[in-house]
VMD Tcl script that draws the C-alpha trace (Angstrom):
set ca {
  {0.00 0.00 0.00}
  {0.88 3.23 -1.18}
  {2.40 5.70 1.70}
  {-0.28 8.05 1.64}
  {1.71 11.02 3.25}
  {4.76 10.61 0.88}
  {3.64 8.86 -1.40}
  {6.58 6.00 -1.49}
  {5.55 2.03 -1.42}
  {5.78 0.31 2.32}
  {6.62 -3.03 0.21}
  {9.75 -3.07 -2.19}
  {9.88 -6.55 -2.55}
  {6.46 -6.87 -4.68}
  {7.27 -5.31 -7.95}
  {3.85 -6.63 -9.62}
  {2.03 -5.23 -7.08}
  {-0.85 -3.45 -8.32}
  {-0.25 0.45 -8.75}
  {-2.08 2.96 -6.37}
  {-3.03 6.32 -7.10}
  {-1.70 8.45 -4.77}
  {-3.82 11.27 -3.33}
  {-1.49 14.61 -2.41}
  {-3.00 16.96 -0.06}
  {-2.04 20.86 -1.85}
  {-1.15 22.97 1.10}
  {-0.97 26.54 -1.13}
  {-2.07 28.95 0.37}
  {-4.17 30.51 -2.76}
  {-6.81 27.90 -2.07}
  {-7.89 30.17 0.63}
  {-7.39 33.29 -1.23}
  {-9.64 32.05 -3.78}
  {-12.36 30.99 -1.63}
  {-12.13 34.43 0.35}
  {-12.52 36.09 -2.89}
  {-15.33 34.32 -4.06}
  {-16.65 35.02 -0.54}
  {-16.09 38.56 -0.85}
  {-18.03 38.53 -4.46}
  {-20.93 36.85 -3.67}
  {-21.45 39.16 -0.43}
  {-20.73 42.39 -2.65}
  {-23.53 40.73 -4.80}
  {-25.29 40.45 -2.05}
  {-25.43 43.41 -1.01}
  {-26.23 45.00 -4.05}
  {-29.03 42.96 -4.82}
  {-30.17 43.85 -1.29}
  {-29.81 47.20 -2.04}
  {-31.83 46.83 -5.30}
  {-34.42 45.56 -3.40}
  {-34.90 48.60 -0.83}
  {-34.99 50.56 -3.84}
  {-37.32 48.85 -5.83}
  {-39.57 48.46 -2.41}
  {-39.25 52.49 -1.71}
  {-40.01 53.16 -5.28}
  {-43.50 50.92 -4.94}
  {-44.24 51.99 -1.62}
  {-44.12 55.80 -3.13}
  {-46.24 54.93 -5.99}
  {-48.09 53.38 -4.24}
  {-48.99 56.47 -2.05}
  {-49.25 58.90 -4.93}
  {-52.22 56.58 -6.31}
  {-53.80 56.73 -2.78}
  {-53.56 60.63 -2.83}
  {-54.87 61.04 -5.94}
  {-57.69 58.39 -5.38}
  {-58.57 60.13 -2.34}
  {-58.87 63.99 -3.87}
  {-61.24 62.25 -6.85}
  {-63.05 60.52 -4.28}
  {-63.33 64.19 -2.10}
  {-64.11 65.97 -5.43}
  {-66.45 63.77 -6.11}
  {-67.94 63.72 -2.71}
  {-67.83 67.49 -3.21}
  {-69.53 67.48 -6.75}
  {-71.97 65.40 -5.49}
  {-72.88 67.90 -2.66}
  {-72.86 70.52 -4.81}
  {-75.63 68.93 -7.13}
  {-77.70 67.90 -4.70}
  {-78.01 71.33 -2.56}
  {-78.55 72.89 -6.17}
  {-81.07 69.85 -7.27}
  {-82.59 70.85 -3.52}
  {-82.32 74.38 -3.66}
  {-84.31 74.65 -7.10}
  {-86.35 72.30 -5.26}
  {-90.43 72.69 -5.78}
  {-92.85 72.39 -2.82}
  {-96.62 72.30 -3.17}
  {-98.48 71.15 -0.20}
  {-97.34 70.20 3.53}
  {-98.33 67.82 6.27}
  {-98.95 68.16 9.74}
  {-96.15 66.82 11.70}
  {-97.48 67.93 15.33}
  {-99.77 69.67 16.81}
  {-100.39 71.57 20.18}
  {-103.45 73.53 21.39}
  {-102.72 77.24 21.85}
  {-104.09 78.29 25.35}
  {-102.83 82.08 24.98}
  {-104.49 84.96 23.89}
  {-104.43 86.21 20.04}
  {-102.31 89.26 20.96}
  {-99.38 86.97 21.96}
  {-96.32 87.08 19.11}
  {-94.44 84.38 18.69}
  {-90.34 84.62 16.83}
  {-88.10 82.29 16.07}
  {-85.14 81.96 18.52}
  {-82.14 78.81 18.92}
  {-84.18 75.89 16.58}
  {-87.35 76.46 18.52}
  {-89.64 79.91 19.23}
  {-90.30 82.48 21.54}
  {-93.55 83.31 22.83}
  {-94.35 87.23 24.39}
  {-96.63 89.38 25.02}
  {-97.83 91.77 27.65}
  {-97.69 89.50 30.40}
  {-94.88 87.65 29.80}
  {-92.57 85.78 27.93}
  {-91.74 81.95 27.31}
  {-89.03 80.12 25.44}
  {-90.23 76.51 23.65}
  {-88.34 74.18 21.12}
  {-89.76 73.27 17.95}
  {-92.08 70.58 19.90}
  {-93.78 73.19 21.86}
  {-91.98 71.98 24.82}
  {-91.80 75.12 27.60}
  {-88.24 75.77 28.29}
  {-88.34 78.54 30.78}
  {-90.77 81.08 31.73}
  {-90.91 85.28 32.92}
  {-94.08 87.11 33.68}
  {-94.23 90.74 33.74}
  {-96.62 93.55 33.12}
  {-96.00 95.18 29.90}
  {-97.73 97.83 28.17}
  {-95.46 97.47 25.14}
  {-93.39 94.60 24.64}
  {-89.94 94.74 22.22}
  {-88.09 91.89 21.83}
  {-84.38 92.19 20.10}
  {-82.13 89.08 19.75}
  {-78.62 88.78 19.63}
  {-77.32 85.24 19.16}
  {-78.34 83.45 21.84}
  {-79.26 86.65 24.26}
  {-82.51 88.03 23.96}
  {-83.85 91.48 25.47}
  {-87.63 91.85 26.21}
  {-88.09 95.97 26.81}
  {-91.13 97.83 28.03}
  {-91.85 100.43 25.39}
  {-93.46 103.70 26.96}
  {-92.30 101.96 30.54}
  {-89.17 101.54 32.28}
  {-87.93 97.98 32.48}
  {-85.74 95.65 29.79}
  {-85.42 91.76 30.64}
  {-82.45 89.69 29.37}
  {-82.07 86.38 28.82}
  {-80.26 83.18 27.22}
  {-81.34 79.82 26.04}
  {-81.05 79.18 29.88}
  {-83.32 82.03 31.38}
  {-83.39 85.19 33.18}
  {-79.92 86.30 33.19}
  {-80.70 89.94 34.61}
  {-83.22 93.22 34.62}
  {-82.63 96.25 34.12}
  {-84.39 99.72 35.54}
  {-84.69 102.97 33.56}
  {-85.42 106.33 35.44}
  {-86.85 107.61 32.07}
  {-89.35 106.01 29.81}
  {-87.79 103.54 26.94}
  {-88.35 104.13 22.74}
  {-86.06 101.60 21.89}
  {-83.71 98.75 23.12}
  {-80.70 96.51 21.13}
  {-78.86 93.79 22.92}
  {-75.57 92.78 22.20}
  {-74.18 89.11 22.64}
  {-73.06 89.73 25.76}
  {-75.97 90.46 27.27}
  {-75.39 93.82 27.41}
  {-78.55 96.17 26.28}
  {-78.60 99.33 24.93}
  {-81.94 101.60 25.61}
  {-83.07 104.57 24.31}
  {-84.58 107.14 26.73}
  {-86.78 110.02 26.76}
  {-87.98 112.98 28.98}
  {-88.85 116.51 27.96}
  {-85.85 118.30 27.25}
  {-83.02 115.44 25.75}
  {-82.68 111.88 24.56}
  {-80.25 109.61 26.50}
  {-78.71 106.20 24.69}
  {-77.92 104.40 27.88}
  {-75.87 101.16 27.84}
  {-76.45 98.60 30.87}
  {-74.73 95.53 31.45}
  {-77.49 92.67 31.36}
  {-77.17 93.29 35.57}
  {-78.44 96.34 35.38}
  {-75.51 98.36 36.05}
  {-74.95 102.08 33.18}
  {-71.85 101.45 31.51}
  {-72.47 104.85 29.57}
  {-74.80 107.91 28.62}
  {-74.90 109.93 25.22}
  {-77.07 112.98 25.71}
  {-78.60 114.11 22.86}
  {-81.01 117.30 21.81}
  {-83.29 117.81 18.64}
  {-82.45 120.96 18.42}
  {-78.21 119.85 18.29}
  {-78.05 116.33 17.26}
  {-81.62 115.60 16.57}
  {-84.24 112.98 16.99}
  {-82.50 109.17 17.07}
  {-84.73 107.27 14.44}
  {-83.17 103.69 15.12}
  {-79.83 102.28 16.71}
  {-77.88 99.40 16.63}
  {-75.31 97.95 18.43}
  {-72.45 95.78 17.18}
  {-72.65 92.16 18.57}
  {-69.15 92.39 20.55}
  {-71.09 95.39 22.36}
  {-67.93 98.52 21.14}
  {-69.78 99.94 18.36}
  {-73.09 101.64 17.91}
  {-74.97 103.53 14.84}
  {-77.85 105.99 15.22}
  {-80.06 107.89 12.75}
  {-81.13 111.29 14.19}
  {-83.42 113.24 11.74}
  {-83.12 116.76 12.38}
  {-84.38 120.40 10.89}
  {-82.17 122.17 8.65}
  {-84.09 125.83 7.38}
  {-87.10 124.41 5.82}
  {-85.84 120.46 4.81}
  {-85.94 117.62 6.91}
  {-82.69 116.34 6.94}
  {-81.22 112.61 8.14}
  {-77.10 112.72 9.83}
  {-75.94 108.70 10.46}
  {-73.40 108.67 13.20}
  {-70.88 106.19 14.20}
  {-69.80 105.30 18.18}
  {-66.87 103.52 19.30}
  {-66.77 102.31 22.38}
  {-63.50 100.76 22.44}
  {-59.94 102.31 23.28}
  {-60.59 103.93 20.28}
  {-63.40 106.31 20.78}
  {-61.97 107.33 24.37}
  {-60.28 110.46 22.92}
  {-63.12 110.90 20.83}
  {-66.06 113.91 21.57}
  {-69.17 111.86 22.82}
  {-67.20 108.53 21.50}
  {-68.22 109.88 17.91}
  {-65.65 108.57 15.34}
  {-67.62 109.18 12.04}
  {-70.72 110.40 10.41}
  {-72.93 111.04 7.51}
  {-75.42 113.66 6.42}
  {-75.31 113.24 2.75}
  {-78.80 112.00 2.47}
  {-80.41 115.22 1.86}
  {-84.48 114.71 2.36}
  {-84.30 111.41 2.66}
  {-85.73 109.79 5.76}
  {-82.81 106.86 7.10}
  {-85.51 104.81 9.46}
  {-83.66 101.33 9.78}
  {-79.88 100.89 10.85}
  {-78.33 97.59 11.30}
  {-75.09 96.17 12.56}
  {-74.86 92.74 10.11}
  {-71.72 91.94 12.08}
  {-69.02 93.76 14.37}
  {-67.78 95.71 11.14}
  {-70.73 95.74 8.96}
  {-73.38 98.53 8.85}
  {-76.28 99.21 6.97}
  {-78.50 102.11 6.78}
  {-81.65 101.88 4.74}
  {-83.99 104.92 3.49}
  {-86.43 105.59 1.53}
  {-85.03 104.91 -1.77}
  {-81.53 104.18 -0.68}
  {-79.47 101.13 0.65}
  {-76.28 102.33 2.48}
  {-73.62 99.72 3.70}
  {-70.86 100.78 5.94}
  {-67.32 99.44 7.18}
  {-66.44 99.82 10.63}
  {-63.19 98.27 12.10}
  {-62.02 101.60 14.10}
  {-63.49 104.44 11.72}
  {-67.17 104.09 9.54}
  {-66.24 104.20 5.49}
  {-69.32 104.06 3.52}
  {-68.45 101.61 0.98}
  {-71.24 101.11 -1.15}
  {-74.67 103.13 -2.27}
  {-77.21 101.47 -4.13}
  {-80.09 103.73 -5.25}
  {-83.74 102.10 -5.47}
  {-85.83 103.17 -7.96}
  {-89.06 102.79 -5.91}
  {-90.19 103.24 -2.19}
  {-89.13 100.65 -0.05}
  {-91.42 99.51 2.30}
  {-90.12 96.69 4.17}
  {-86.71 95.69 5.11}
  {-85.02 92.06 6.77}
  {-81.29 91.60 7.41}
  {-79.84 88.72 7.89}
  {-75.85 88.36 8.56}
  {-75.06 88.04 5.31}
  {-77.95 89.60 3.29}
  {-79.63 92.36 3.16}
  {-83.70 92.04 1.91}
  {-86.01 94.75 0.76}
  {-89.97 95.35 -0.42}
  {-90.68 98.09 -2.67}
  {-93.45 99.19 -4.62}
  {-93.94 97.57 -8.21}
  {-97.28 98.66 -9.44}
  {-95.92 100.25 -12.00}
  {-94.86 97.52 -13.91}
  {-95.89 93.58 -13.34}
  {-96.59 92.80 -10.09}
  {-97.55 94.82 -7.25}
  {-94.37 94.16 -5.28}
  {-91.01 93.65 -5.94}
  {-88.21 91.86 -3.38}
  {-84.84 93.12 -4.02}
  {-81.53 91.32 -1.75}
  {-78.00 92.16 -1.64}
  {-75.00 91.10 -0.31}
  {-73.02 92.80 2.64}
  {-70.65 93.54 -0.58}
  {-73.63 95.65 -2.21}
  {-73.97 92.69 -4.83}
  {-77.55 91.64 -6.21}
  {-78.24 88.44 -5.04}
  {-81.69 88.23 -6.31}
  {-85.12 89.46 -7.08}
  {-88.57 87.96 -7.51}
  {-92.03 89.90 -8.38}
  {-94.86 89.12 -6.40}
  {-98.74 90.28 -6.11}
  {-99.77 89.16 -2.45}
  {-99.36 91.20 0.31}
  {-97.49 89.46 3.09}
  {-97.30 90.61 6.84}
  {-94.16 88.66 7.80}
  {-90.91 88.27 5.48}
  {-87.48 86.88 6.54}
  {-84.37 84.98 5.80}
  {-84.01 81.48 6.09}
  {-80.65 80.85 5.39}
  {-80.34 80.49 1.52}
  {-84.16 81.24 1.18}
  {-86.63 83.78 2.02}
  {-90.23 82.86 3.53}
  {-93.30 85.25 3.88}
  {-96.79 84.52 4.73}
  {-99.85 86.44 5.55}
  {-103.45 84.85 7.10}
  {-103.83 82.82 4.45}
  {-100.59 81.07 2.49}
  {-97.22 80.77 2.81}
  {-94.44 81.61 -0.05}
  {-90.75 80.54 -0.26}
  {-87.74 81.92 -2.96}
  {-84.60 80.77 -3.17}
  {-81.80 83.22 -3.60}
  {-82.25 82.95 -7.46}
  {-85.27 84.32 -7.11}
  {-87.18 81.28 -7.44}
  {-90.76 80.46 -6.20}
  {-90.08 77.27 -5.01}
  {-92.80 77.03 -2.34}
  {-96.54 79.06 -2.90}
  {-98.92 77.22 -0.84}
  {-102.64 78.09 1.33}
  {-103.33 77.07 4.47}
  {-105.73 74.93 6.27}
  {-107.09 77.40 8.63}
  {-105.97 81.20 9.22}
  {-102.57 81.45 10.41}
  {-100.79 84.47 12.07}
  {-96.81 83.38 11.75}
  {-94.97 80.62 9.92}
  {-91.67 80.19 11.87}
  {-88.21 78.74 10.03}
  {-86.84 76.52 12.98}
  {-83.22 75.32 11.14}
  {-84.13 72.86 8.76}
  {-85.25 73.26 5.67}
  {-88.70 72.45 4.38}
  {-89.52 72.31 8.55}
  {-91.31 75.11 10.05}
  {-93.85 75.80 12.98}
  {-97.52 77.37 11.85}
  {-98.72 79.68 14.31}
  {-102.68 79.35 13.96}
  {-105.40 80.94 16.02}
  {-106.25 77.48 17.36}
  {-102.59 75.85 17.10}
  {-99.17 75.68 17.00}
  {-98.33 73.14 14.53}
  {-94.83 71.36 12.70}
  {-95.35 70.84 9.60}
  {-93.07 69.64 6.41}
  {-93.38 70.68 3.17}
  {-93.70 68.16 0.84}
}
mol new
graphics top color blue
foreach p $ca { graphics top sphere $p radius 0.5 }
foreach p [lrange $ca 0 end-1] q [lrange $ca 1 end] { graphics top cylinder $p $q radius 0.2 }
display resetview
């Protein structure tokens, strides 16, 4: 047998032995080398290929996120589209009859007025006042002895004021927040959101515009004299309680004339004579009988022929005048819009609606031959009634609701959603839906 570490026979005396093959272990050292180098290659392969496969991952997950964006703002723009349509579809929306969704008995007398206050309605009249939801439920409840009851609204405060008397009641959804005591008779009363009321007194000699907090307490007096400032027509008070506009109509020579002043109560109007910061007398011999704060820096002032809306941050600018070719006779605000009646005999119809944005735009206007005793804004619509039917537009002008009643009804009242109202009758206070 063959050695197998040198490789030499153990036998030398057998020389027909059968030849071995002899296996030689290599001891270079390059065997090594070479497998450390194909080591080395496949890890650098490795590696890359790892690499590529991050990449290739990153690169899907990214596409991957830019389909889900773009999915998702189709699927909002559609969602939006869709919205869009259907308040249009709904807003061109015709009614023609309603139904009864509830009824109540009315136990009060027929000189109680009812308004629309918070989703439900408020009830008032000389001997008190009552808050109810839409379901006639009672939420709270002040009497009082009245001889002339004014009720003004400011988001969710509301001021009931004894015209002719001496007393102003405040209060929020929750009730009586305070009452206030005048040492001169009231012609007038605002409220702010605050609670705070503003009240316009008389005696012989002067008017006073008082402001009370909603405790009772006089925050401040302006003193004012027909023969000076004149006669204050109608106020207004901004909702954050710092600004206030007046109409005073006053005798100049011959002409009765109309001056619109502005009144800061802020920092502002501190340094100011009487807190004046701005007015108006361009008017001439037109009568300015409604003045409006729409918000905490917009005014309007409305004549006889003439729309006037006002900016008001610090000082009034009068930033738009739109001239009415007829009389106006009735006018409803609204935060954002700004509603009048006028006469249309003329030509058509006997009346004509007109509304405006805070801007000065025309919204809208619609022709219409009934005579209606309440009008107002319902959001993006306008409802009027009188005894006997009821009549909606949309802000295209549209009739989309002319309807007659069951019985004789007094007040149709918008409580937040549309084509839902409450129908003030002389025997009851019913929800009904138009259909």
């Amino acid at each position: 047998m063959a050695d197998i570490i040198s490789g030499g026979s153990r036998f030398t005396g057998d020389k027909k032995a059968p030849v071995r093959k002899v296996i030689k272990l290599n001891t270079d050292s390059s065997i090594g080398n070479n497998i450390n180098n194909y080591d080395d290659r496949n890890i650098g392969q490795a590696a890359v290929t790892k690499e590529a496969d991050y990449e290739e991952i990153r690169q899907r997950i990214v596409r991957h996120r830019i389909r889900m964006g773009l999915l998702i703002v189709l699927v909002i723009a559609l969602i939006a589209g869709a919205v869009v349509l259907a308040m249009h579809l709904l807003d061109g929306y015709s009614y023609t009859s309603y139904s009864v969704t509830g009824s109540i008995n009315r136990e009060d007398t027929a000189t109680s007025q009812y308004i629309a206050y918070q989703g439900g309605y408020i009830k008032y009249s000389n001997d008190g006042v009552s808050y109810y939801t839409d379901k006639g439920k009672a939420i709270w409840n002040q009497t009082y002895s009245m001889q002339k009851p004014q009720v003004k609204m400011c988001e969710e405060c509301v001021a009931v004021g004894d015209i002719n008397g001496n007393t102003v009641y405040v209060f929020n959804k929750s009730g009586l927040l305070g009452k206030i005591d005048t040492s001169l008779v009231i012609s007038q009363i605002e409220v702010a959101a605050n609670g705070a009321v503003v009240a316009v007194l008389e005696d012989n000699e002067a008017n006073y515009i008082n402001m009370y907090s909603k405790e009772g307490t006089k925050i401040y007096s302006i003193k004012t004299t027909v023969s000076g400032d004149g006669y204050p027509l109608d106020v207004s008070i901004s909702n954050d309680a710092a600004k206030l506009i007046a109409s005073y109509v006053y005798v100049s020579g011959e002409d009765i004339k109309t001056n619109v002043v502005f009144y800061n109560f802020s920092e502002v109007g501190q340094n100011e004579t009487e807190r004046v910061v701005g007015g108006f007398n361009h008017y001439n011999d037109t009568l300015v009988g409604d003045v409006q704060f729409l918000s905490n820096n917009i005014a309007v002032a409305v004549g006889e022929n003439v729309i006037s809306i006002y900016k008001i941050k610090e000082y009034p600018s009068l930033e738009k005048e739109i001239s009415i070719d007829s009389a106006i006779s009735r006018v409803f605000f609204s935060e954002d819009y700004i509603g009048v009646i006028v006469d249309n005999s003329g030509s058509g119809e006997l009346y004509k609606m007109l509304v405006y944005n805070t801007s000065g735009g025309k919204v809208c206007e619609a022709e219409f031959g009934t005579q209606v005793e309440n009008i107002s804004f319902d959001k993006k619509s306008v409802v009027m009634n009188n005894s006997t039917a009821l009549s909606i537009y949309n802000l295209s002008g549209k009739n989309i609701a002319n309807m007659s009643f069951d019985m004789p009804a007094s007040k149709v009242i918008p409580i937040g959603t549309r084509g839902e109202y409450v129908l003030i009758s002389a025997k009851y206070i019913q929800n009904i839906k138009l259909k």
